[in-house]
C-alpha positions in Angstrom: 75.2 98.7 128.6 77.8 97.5 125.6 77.3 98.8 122.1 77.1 95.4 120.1 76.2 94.5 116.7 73.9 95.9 114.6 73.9 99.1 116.7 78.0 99.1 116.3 77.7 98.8 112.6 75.0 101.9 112.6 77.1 103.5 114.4 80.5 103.1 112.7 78.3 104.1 109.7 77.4 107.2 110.7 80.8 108.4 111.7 81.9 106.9 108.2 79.3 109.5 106.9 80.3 112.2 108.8 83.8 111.5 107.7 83.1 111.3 104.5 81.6 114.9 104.2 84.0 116.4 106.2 86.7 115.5 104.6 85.6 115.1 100.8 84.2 119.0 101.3 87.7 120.3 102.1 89.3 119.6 98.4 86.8 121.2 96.1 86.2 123.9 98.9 90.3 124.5 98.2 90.6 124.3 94.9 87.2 126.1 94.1 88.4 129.0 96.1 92.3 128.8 94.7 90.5 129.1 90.5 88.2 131.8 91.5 91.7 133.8 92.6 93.5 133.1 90.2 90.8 133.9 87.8 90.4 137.3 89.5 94.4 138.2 89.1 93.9 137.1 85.9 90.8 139.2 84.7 92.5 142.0 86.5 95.6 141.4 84.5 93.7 141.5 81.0 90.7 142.9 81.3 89.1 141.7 77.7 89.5 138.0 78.3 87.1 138.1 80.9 84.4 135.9 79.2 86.6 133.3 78.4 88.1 132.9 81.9 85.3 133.4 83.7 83.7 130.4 81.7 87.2 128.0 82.0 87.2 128.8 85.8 83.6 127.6 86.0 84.5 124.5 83.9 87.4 123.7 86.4 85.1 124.7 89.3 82.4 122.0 88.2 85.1 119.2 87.7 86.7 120.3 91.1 83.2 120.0 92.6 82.7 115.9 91.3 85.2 114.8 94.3 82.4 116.5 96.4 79.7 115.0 95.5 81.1 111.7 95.1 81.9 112.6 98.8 78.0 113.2 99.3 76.5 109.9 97.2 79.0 107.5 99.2 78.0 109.2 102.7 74.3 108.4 101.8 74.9 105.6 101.3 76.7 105.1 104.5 73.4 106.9 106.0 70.5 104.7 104.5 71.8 101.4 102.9 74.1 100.2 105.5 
């Protein structure tokens, strides 16, 4: 029982998927987790600014997060269009 055709394709599209996720997650998971530290040293540092780089680490945290869901939209695609 070979794996041919259209079942080959589904198949190499899953994986695609799976790939997709698994490694477009481990960037913003990274980065996300490298601002919220330095954000932490940094409020610890200066105590009064704590507002302002709370919100700037969000900011960067939301544009870190894009790669991920780019990472999401092209592995459902992979899942239901192909």
């Amino acid at each position: 029982m070979a794996i041919e055709g259209a079942d080959l394709v589904r198949a190499a599209a899953l994986m695609g998927a799976g790939l997709a996720m698994g490694l477009g997650a481990i960037g913003p998971g990274v980065g996300e987790g490298f601002a919220a530290g330095k954000a932490c040293e940094a409020i610890g540092r200066n105590p009064k600014e704590a507002g302002l780089l709370t919100r700037t680490m969000l900011v960067g945290q939301a544009v870190s997060e894009s790669t991920g869901i780019y990472s999401l939209v092209v592995a459902l695609l992979l899942i239901f269009v192909v």
